[in-house]
N, C-alpha and C positions, 0 to 999 in steps of 0.2 A: 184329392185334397180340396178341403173348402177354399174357394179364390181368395174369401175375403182376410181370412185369418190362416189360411195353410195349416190346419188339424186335417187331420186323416179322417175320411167320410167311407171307404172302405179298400180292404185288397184283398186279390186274387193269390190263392197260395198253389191253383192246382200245374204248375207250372214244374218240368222235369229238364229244365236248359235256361241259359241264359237268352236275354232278348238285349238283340243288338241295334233293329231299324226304328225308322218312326211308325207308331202306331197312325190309324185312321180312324178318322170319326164321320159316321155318317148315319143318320134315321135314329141318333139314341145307341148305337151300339157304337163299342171299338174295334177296328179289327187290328190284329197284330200276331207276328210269326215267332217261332221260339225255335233255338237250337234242340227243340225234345222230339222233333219230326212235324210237330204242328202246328196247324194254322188255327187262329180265336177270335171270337167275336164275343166279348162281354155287353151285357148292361151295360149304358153308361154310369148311371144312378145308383145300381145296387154291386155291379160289379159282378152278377152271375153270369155263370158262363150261359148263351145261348144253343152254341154248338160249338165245335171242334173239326178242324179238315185234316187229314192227312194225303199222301201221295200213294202210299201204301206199302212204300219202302221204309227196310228195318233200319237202312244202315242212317245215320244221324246228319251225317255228311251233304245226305240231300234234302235237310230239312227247308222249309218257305221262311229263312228266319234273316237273310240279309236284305232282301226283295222289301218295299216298300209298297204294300198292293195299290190299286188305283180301281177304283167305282165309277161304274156308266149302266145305267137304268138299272139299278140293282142287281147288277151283276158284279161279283169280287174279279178282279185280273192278278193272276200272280204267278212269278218262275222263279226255278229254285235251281240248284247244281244239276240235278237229273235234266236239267233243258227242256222243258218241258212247260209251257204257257198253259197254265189251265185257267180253265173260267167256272164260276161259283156261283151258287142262287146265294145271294146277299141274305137271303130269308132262313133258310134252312140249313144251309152249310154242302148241298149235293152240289156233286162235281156236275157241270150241263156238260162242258167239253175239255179234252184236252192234244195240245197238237206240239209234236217236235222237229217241225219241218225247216225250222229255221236255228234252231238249239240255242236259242235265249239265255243266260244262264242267270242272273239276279238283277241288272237294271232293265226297268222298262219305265213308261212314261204313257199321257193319254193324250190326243190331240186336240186343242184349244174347242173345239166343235163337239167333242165325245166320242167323232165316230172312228175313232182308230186308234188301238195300242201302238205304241211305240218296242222296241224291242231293240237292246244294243247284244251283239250278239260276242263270241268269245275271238272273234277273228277277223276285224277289219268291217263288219257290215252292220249298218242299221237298218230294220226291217219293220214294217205296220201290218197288222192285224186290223180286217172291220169289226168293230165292239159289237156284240150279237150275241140271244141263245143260242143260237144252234151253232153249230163246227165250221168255223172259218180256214178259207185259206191264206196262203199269203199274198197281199195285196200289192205290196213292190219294198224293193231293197235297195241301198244306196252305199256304195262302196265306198267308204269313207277313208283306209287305208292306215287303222290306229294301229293295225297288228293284234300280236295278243294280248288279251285283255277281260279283266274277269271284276271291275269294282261295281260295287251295287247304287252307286250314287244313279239319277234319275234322270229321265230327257225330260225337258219344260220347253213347253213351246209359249213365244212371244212372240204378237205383231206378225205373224208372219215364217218367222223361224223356229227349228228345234235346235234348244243348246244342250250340251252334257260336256263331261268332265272325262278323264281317262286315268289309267294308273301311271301315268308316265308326265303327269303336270300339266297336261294340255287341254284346252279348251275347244269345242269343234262349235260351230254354226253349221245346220245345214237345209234347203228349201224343199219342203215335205211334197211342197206343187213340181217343181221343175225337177223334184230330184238328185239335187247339186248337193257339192258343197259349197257355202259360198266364203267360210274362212276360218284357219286356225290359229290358236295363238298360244304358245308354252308360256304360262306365269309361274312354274314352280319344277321341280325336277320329283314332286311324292304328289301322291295320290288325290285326286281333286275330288272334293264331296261334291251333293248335287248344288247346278249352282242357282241365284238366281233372278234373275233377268229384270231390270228395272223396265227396260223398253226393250224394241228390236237392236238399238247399240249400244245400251250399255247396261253392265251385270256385275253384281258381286258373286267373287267364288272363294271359297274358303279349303286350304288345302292337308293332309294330314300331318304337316308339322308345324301347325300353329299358325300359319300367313292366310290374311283376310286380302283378297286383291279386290282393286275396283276398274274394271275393264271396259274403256269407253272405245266401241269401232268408228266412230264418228271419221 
């Protein structure tokens, strides 16, 4: 849409699922995932497709389409249900790597510096990848202790901390240096989107039944 007047300047029809995350914008292109198994990076300007990613699975279930991806030196980072963290030439759409060592399943996040994914995984642990072409292993994990858990909202690191959200209401803080966690706080009993962080103490989070919290650890 034109910013100034909101007419339609163009759209993308080749799309077979709906698209439920936030798109990304980076170098002129969008990237963004669809329930149709794939992953897209359009023109921004004209709206053509550049390329297209898939996983190379039929079933739809493990499409890249809750996952927010996250860009470091032209590389795409994105996990889907299959668990599976793969890494992407920003350029061409070719998969560089892919690794399920830690079974990520939709949120992840990048670190305030670039050099590390963040990965929340489906069972109590947050884990960091180093952002790179070539096949990373895992760098360290930090047992945060949320249980099961599967919402694709995002880690943001501020100041110092990575914050994220859970499907149970809760808010975690945790120190990517020391490895801790340093605190959690329940504002809602449903699902917390990603939230996000004014400073190191205080954040707005917005949860899925309409409540906007303002969360000061001071």
């Amino acid at each position: 849409l034109d910013l100034e007047n909101g007419k339609e300047l163009w759209s993308f029809n080749g799309l077979d699922g709906p698209v439920v995350s936030t798109p990304v914008f980076h170098k002129g292109r969008i990237i963004f995932g669809a329930w149709d198994r794939n992953l897209y990076a359009l023109d921004a300007l004209t709206g053509k497709p550049a390329w297209q990613w898939n996983n190379g699975s039929a079933v739809r279930n493990f499409s890249p389409a809750a996952c927010i991806p996250v860009i470091q030196d032209d590389v795409v980072y994105v996990v889907a249900p299959d668990r599976y963290l793969t890494a992407i030439d920003f350029f061409t759409g070719t998969t560089l790597w892919r690794s399920n060592e830690a079974t990520v399943r939709e949120s992840i996040g990048i670190s305030a510096d670039g050099k590390y994914v963040y990965g929340k995984t489906m069972n109590d642990w947050v884990v960091a990848f180093p952002t790179a072409r070539e096949k990373q292993s895992l760098a360290w994990k930090i047992d945060c202790g949320f249980g099961y858990e599967h919402v694709p909202s995002m880690l943001v690191e501020k100041e110092g901390l990575v914050f994220f959200g859970t499907k149970s209401g809760k808010v975690y803080a945790i120190d990517p240096v020391t490895r801790t966690r340093v605190w959690t706080n329940r504002i809602d009993n449903s699902m917390v989107n990603t939230v996000n962080p004014i400073s190191g103490k205080q954040l707005i989070a917005s949860t899925m039944d309409g409540k906007v919290t303002l969360l000061d650890t001071k």
